[in-house]
KEKE-3310 file (N, C-alpha, C; in steps of 0.2 Angstrom, whole numbers, plus 5000, padded with zeros to 4 digits):
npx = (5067:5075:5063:5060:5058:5062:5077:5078:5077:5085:5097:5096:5098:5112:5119:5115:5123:5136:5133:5132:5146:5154:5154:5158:5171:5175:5176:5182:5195:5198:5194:5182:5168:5151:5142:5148:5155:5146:5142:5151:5153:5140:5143:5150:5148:5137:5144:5145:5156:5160:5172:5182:5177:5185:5202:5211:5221:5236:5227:5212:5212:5217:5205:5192:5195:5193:5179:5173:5175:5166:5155:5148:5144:5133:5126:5120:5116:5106:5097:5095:5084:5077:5069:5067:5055:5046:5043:5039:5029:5019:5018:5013:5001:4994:4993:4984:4974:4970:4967:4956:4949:4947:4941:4928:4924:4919:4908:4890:4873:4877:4877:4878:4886:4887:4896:4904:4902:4894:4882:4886:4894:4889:4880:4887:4894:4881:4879:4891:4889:4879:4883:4882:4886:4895:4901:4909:4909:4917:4927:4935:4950:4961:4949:4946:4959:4956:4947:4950:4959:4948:4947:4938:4928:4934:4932:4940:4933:4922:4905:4895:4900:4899:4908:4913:4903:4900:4912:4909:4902:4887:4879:4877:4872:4861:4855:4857:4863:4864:4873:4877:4884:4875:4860:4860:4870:4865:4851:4858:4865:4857:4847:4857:4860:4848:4845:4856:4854:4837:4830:4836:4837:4834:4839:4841:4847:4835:4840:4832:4817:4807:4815:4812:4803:4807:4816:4812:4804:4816:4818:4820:4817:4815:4816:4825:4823:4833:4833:4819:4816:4826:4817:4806:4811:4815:4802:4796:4801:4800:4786:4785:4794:4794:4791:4800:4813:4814:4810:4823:4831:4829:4832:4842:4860:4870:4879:4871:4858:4843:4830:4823:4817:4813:4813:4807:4808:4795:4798:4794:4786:4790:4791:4783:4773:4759:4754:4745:4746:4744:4747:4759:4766:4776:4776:4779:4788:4798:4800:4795:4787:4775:4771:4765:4762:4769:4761:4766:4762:4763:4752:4750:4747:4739:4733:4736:4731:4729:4723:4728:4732:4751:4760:4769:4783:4778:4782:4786:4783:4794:4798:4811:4823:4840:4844:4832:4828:4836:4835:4821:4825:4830:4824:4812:4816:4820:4814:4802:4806:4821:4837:4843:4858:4864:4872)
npy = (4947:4953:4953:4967:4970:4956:4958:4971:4965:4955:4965:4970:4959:4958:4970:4971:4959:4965:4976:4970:4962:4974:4982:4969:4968:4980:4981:4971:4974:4987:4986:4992:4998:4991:5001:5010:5005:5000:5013:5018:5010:5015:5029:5027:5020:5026:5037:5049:5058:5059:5063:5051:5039:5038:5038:5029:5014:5007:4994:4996:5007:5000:4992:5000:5003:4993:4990:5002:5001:4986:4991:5001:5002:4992:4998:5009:5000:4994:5008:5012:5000:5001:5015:5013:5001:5009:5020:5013:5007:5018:5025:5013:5014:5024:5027:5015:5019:5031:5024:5017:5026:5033:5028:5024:5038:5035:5028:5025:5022:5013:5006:5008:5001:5002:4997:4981:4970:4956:4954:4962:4959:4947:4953:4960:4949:4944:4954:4955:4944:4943:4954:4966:4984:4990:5001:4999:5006:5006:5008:5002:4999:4986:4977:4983:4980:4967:4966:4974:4964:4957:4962:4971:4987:4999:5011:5018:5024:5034:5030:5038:5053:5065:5069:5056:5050:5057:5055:5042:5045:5047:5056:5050:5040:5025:5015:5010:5003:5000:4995:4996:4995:5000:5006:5019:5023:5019:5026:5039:5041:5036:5049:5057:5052:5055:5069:5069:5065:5063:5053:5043:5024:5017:5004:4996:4991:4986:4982:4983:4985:4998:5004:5005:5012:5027:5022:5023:5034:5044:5041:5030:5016:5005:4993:4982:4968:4958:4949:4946:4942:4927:4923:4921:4911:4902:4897:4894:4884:4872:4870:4873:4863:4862:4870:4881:4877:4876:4891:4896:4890:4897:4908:4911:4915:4906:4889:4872:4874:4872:4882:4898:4913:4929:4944:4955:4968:4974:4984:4999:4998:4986:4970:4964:4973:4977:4964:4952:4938:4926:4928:4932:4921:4915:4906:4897:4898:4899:4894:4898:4903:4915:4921:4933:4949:4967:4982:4998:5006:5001:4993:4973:4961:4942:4933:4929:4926:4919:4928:4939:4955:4964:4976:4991:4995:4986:4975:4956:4945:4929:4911:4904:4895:4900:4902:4902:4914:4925:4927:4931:4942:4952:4950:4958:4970:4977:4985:4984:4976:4980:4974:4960:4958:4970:4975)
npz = (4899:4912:4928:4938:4952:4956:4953:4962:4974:4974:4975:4986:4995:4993:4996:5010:5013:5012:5019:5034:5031:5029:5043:5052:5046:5049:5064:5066:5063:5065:5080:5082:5091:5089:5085:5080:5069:5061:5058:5050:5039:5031:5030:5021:5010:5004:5003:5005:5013:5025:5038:5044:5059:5068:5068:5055:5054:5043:5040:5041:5032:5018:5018:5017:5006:4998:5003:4996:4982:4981:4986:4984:4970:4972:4982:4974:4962:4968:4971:4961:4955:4962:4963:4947:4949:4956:4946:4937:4937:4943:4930:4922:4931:4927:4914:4913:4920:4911:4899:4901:4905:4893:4885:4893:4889:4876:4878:4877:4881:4893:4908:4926:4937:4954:4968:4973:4978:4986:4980:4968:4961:4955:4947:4939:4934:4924:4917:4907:4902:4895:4885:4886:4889:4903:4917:4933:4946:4961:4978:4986:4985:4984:4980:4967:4959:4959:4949:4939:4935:4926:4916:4917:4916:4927:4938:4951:4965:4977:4976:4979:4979:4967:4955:4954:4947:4937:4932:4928:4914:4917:4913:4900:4901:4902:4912:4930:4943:4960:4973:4983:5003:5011:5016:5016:5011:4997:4996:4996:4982:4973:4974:4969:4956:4949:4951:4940:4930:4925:4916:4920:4922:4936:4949:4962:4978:4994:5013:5024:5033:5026:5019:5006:5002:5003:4995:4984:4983:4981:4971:4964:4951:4953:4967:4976:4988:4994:5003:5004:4990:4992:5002:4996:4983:4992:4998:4985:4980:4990:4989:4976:4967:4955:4945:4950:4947:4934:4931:4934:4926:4916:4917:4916:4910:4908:4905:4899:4891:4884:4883:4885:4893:4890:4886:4870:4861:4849:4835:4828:4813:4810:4803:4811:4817:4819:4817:4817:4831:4826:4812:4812:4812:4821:4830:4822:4812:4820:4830:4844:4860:4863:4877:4885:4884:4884:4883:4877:4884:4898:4901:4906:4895:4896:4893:4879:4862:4845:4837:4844:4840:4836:4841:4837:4849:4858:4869:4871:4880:4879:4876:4872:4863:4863:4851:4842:4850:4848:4833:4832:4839:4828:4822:4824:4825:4816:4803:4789:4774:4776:4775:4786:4785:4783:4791)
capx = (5069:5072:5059:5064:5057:5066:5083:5080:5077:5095:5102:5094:5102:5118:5118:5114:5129:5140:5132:5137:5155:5158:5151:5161:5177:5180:5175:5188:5204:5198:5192:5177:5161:5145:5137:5154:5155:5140:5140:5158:5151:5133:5144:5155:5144:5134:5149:5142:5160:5160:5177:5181:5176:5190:5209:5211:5229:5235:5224:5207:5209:5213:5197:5190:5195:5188:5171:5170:5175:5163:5148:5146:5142:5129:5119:5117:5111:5098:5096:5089:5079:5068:5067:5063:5050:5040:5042:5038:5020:5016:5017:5006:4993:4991:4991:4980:4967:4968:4964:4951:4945:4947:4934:4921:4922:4917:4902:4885:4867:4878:4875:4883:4886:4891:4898:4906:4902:4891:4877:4887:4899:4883:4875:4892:4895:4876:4878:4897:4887:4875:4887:4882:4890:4896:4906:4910:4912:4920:4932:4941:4957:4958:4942:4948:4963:4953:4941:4956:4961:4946:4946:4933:4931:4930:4934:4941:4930:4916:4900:4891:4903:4896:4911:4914:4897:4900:4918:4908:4897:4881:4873:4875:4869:4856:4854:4864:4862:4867:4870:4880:4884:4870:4856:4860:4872:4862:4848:4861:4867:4848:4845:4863:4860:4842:4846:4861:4850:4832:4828:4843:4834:4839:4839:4844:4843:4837:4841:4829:4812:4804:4820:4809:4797:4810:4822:4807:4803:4820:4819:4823:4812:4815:4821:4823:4826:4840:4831:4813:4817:4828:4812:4801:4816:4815:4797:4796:4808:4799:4778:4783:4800:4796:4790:4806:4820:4809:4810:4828:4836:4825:4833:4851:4862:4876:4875:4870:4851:4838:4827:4827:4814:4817:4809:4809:4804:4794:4800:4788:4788:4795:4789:4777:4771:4750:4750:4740:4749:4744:4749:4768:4769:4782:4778:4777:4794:4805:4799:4795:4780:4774:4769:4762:4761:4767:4758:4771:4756:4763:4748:4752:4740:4742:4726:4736:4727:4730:4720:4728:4740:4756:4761:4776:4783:4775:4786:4785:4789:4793:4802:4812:4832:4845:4846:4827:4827:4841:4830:4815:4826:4832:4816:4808:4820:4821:4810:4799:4810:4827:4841:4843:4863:4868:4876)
capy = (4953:4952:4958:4973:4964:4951:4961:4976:4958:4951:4969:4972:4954:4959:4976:4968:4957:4971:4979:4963:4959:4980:4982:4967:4969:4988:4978:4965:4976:4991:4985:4999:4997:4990:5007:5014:5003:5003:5021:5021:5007:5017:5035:5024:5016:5031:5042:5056:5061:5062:5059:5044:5039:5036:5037:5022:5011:5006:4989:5001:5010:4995:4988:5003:5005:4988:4992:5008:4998:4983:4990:5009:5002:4987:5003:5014:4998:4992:5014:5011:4996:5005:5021:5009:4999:5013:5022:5010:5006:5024:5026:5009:5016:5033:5025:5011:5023:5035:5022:5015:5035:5034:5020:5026:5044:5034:5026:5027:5019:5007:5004:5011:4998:5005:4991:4973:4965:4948:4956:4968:4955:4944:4957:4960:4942:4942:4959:4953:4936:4949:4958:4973:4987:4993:5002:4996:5012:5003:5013:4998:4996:4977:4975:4986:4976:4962:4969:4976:4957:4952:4966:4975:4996:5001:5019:5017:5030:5034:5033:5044:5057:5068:5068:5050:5046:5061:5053:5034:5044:5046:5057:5047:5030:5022:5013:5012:4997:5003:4988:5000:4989:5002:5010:5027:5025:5018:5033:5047:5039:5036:5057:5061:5049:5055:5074:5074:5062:5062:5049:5037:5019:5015:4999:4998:4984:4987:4981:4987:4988:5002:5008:5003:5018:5032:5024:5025:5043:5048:5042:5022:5015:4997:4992:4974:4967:4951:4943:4945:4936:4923:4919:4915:4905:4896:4895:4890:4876:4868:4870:4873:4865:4861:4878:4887:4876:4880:4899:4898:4886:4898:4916:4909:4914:4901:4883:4874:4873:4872:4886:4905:4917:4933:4950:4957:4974:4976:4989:5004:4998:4979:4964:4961:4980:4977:4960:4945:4933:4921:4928:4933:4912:4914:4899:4891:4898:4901:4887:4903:4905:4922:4920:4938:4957:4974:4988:5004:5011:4997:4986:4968:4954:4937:4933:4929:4922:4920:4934:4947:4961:4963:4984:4994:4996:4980:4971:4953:4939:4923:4907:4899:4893:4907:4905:4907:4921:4930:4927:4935:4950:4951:4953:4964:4978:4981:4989:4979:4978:4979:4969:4958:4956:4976:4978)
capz = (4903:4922:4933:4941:4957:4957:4954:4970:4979:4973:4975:4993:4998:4992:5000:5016:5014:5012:5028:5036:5031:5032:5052:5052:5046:5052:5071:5068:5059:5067:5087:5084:5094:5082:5080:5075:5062:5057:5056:5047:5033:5028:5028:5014:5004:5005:4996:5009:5013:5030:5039:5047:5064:5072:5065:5055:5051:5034:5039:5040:5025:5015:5020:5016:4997:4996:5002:4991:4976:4981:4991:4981:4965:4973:4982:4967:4957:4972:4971:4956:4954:4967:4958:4943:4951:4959:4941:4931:4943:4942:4924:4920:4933:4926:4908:4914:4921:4905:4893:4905:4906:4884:4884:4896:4888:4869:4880:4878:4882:4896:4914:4930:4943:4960:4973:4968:4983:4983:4972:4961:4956:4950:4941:4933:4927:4919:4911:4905:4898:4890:4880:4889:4891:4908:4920:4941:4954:4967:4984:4988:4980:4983:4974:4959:4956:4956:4944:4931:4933:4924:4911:4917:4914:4936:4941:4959:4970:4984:4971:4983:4978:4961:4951:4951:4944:4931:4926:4923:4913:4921:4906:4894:4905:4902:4918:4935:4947:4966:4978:4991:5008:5015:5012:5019:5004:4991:4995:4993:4976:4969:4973:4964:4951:4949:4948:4935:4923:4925:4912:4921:4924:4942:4950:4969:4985:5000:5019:5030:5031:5026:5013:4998:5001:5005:4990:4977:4984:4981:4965:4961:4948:4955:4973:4976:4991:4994:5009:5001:4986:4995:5005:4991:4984:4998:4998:4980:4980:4994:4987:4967:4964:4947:4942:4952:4943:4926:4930:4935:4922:4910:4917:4915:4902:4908:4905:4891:4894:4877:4882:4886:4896:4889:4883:4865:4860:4843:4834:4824:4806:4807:4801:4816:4819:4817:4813:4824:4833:4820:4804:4811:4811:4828:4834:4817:4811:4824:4837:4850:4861:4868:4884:4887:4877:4886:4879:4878:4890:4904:4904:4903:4893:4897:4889:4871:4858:4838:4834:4847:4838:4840:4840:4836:4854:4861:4873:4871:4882:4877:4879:4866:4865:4860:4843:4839:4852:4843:4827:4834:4840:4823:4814:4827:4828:4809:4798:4784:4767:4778:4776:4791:4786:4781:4797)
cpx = (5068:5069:5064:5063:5063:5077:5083:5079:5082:5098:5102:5099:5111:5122:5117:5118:5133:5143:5136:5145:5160:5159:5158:5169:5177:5179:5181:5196:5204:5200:5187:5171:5158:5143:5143:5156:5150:5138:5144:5156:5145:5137:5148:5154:5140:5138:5149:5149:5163:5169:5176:5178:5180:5196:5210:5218:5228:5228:5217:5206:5208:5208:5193:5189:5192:5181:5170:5170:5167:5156:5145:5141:5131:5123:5117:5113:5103:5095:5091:5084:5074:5066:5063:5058:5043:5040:5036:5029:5019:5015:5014:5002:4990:4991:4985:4974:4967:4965:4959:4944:4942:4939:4927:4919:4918:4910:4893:4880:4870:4876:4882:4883:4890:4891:4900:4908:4899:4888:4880:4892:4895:4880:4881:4894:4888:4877:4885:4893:4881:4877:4885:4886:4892:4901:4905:4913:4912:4928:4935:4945:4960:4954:4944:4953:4964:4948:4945:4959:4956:4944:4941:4934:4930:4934:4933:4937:4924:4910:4893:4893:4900:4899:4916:4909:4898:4905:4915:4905:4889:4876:4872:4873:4863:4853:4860:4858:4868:4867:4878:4880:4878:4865:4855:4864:4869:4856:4853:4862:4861:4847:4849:4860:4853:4842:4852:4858:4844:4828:4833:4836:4838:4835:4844:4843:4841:4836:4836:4821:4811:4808:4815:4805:4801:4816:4818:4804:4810:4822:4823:4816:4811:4820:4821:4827:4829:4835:4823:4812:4821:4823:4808:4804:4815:4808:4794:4799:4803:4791:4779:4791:4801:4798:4797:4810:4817:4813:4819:4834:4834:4829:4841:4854:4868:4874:4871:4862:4846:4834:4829:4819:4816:4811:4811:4804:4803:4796:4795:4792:4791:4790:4783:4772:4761:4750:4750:4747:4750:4747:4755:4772:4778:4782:4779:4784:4799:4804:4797:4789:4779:4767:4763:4765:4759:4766:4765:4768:4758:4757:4750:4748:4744:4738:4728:4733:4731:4730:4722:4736:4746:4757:4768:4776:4781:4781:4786:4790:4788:4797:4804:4822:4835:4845:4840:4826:4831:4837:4827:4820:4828:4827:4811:4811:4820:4812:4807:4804:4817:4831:4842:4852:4866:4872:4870)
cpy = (4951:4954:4962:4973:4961:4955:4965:4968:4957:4959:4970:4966:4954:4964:4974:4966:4960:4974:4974:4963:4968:4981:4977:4967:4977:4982:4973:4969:4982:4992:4992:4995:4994:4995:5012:5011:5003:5011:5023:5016:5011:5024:5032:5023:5021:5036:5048:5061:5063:5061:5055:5046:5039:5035:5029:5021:5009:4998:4993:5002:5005:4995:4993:5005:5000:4988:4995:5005:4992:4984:4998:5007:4995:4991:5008:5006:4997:5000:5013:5007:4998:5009:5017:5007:5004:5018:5020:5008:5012:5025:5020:5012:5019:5030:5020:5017:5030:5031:5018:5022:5036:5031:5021:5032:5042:5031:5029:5022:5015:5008:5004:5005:4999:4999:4986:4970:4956:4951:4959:4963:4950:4949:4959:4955:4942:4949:4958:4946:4939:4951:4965:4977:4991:4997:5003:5004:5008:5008:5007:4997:4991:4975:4978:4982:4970:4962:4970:4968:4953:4956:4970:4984:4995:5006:5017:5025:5028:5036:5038:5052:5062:5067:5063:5050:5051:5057:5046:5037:5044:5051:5057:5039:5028:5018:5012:5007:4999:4997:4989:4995:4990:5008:5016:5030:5024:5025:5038:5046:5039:5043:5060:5059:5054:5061:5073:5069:5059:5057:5044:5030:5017:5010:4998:4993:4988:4982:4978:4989:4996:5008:5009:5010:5024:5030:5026:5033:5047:5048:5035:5022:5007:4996:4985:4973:4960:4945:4940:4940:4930:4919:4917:4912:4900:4892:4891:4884:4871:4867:4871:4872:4865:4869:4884:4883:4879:4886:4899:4895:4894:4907:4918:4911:4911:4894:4881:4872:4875:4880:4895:4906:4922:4939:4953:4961:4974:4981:4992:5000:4991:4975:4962:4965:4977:4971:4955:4942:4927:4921:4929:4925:4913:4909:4892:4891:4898:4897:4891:4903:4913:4921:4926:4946:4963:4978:4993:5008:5007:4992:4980:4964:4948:4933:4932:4924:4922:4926:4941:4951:4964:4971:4985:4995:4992:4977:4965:4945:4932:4918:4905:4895:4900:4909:4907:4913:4927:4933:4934:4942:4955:4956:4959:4970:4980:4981:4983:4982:4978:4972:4965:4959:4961:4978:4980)
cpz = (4910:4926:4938:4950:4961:4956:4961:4975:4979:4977:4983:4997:4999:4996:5006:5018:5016:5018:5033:5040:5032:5040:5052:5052:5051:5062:5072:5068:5064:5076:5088:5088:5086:5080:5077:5068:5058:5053:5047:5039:5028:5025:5020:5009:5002:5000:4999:5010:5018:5034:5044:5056:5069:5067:5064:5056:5045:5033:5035:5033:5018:5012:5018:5007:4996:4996:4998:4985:4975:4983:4986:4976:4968:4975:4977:4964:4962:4970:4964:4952:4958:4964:4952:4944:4953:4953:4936:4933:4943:4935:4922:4922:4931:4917:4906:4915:4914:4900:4894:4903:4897:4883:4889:4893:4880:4870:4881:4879:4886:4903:4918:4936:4950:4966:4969:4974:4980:4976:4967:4958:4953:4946:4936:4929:4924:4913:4907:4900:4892:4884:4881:4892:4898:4914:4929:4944:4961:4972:4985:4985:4979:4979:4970:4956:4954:4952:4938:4929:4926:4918:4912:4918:4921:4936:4950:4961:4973:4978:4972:4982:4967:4955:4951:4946:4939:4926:4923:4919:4912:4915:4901:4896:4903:4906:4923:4939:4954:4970:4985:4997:5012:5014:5013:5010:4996:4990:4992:4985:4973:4971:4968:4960:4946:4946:4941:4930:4926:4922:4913:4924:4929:4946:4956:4973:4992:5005:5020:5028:5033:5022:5007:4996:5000:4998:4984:4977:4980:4972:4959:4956:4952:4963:4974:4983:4992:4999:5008:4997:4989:4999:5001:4985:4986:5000:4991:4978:4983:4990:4978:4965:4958:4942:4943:4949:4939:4926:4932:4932:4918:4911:4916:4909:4902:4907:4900:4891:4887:4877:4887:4891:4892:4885:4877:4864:4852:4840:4830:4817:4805:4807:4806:4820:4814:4815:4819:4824:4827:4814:4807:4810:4816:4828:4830:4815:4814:4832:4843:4854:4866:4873:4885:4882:4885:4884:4883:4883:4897:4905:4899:4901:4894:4892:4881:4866:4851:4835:4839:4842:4839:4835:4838:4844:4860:4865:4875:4877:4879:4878:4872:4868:4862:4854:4842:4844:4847:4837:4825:4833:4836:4817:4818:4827:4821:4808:4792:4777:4769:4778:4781:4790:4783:4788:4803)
residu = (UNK:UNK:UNK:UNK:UNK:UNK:UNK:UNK:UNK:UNK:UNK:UNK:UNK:UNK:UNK:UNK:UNK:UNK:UNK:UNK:UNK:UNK:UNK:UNK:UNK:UNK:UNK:UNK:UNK:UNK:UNK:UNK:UNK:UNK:UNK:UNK:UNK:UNK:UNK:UNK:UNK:UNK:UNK:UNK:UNK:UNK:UNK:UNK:UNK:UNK:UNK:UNK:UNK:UNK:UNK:UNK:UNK:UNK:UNK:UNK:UNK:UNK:UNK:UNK:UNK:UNK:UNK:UNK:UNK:UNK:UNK:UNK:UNK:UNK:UNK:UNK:UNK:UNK:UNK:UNK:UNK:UNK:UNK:UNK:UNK:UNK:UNK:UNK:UNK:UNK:UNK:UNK:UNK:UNK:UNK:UNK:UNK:UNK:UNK:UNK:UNK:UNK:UNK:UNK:UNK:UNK:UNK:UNK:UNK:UNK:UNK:UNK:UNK:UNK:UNK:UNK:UNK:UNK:UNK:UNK:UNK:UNK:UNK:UNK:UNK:UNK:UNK:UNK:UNK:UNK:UNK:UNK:UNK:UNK:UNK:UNK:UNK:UNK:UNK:UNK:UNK:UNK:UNK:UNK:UNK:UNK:UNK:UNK:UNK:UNK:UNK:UNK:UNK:UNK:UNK:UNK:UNK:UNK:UNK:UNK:UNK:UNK:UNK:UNK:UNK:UNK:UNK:UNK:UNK:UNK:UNK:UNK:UNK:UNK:UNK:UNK:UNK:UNK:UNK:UNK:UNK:UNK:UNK:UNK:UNK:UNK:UNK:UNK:UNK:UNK:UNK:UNK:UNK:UNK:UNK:UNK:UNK:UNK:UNK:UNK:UNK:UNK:UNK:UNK:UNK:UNK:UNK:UNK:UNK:UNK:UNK:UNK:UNK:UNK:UNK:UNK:UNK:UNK:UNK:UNK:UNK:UNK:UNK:UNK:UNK:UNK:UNK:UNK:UNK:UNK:UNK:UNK:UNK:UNK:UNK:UNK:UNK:UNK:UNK:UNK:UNK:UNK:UNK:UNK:UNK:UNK:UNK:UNK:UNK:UNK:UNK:UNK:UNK:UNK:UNK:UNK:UNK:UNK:UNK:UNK:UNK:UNK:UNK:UNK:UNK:UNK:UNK:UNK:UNK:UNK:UNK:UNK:UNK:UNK:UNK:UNK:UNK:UNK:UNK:UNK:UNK:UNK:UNK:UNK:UNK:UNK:UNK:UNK:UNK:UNK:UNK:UNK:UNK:UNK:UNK:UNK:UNK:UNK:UNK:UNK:UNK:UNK:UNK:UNK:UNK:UNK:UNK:UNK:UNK:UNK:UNK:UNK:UNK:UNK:UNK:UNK:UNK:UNK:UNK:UNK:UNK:UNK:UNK:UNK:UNK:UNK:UNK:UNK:UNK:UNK:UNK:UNK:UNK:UNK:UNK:UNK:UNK:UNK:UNK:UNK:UNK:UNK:UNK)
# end
């Protein structure tokens, strides 16, 4: 099938010609000025019906049934390869964004990213490597079409605005990551967020000192800021490079790298709910070591021993490669006597 492009192109070039060789000819048979013939070619091809400009002779009219034969049919078809084109673009968009709108409305427990600048497009290639679910609030419409390029859900609009953040979703989110250009905007976004789901995990950057205090009042749980971290980076590399590659092969989920960093939540009732370190045999069967144990109350132990207990609700970190990590996350989220492979 011919792109409908590439046709109104041919038909425009054609139609051009026409102009051309009509202007043209009525100027040579006729001896009219240029704007008279130009006029007396557009009223023709047009079909408008105007009468002539000037009293032709037999040469003129001629010349005239030939244009109407040759140049009539040439503007109806270009006539319609635009019509087509700006149809056929309005009816993907609005089918595009309905079955964008289908797919966020089936959404639940996923994460709201507003901005896809530097950071928001990294935080959306790791939650993409994740298999996390998420949906991008982004106002620029160059950035959206590069967003739909990569199949990602994104609702074009201003995420400071109420009923964007309602249509991603927002009371059925489970977290929402704000990384706005500025912090006047990220603040308003953490109050709205904040009010229309109180139990929303938000996670926000700031600039400028002195935002961190006024975004955590407003209602962030976590604020991080780009240039803070960037410094102890840059400090780490130099006094602990070993330690800071370590920590940064280890946080990667790209790359083929043996081991993992990563957090796994005990579940009430599973395999690992009240039983010591030692007797779950992690390290024996699944190659894993558990670094540190956060109680469901927020306090962390580092302090792990054999003999320390491992609870329903426990939050464990620990290091291994992907597949015994998987394992672990496997055995911890069920239940004792569960099937691992019902679904």
């Amino acid at each position: 099938m011919v792109d409908p492009l590439k046709r109104l192109q041919v038909a425009l070039v054609i139609l051009g010609a026409i102009l051309v060789v009509g202007t043209g000819g009525y100027m040579i048979i006729e001896g009219w000025p240029l704007t008279d013939s130009l006029y007396m070619t557009v009223i023709t091809l047009s079909t408008i019906g105007f009468r002539e400009v000037h009293e032709m002779d037999t040469g003129g009219r001629v010349f005239t049934i030939v244009l109407i034969l040759g140049g009539v049919g040439t503007a109806a078809y270009a006539l319609k390869a635009a019509v087509q084109i700006l149809l056929e673009g309005e009816i993907r968009e609005v089918l595009g964004r309905r079955k964008v709108n289908e797919k966020i409305n089936k959404l639940k427990e996923h994460y709201i990213i507003c901005g896809y600048g530097r950071m928001g497009k990294q935080v959306c290639a790791e939650f993409a490597s994740a298999g996390c679910s998420f949906v991008v609030i982004e106002k620029n419409p160059d950035v959206v079409a590069e967003i739909q390029e990569k199949d990602v859900m994104v609702i074009q609009g201003d995420a400071t605005h109420d009923e964007v953040m309602i249509s991603a979703g927002i009371e059925r989110a489970q977290g929402m990551i704000t990384v706005l250009n500025t912090d006047a905007d990220n603040l308003f976004v953490v109050l709205s967020a904040r009010d229309m789901n109180p139990g929303l995990k938000i996670i926000t950057r700031a600039d400028e000192e002195g935002s961190e205090k006024k975004l955590k009042r407003a209602g962030a749980d976590l604020v991080v800021s780009p240039y803070t971290i960037s410094a102890m980076k840059i400090v780490n590399t130099i006094f602990r490079p070993h330690i800071s590659s370590f920590l940064e092969s280890a946080v990667r989920r790209d790359g083929d790298i043996d081991f993992r960093l990563e957090s796994i939540r005990i579940a009430p009732g599973s395999p690992y709910d009240q039983v010591p370190i030692g007797q779950s045999r992690v390290r024996e069967d699944l190659g894993i070591l558990i670094l540190a144990i956060q109680k469901a109350a927020g306090q962390v132990t580092t302090r792990v021993t054999p003999k320390t207990v491992l609870e329903g609700g426990d939050l464990m970190i620990c290091v291994g490669n992907p597949t015994q990590l998987e394992a672990l996350k496997q055995l911890a989220g069920h239940e004792k006597g569960a099937s691992l492979t019902s679904g």
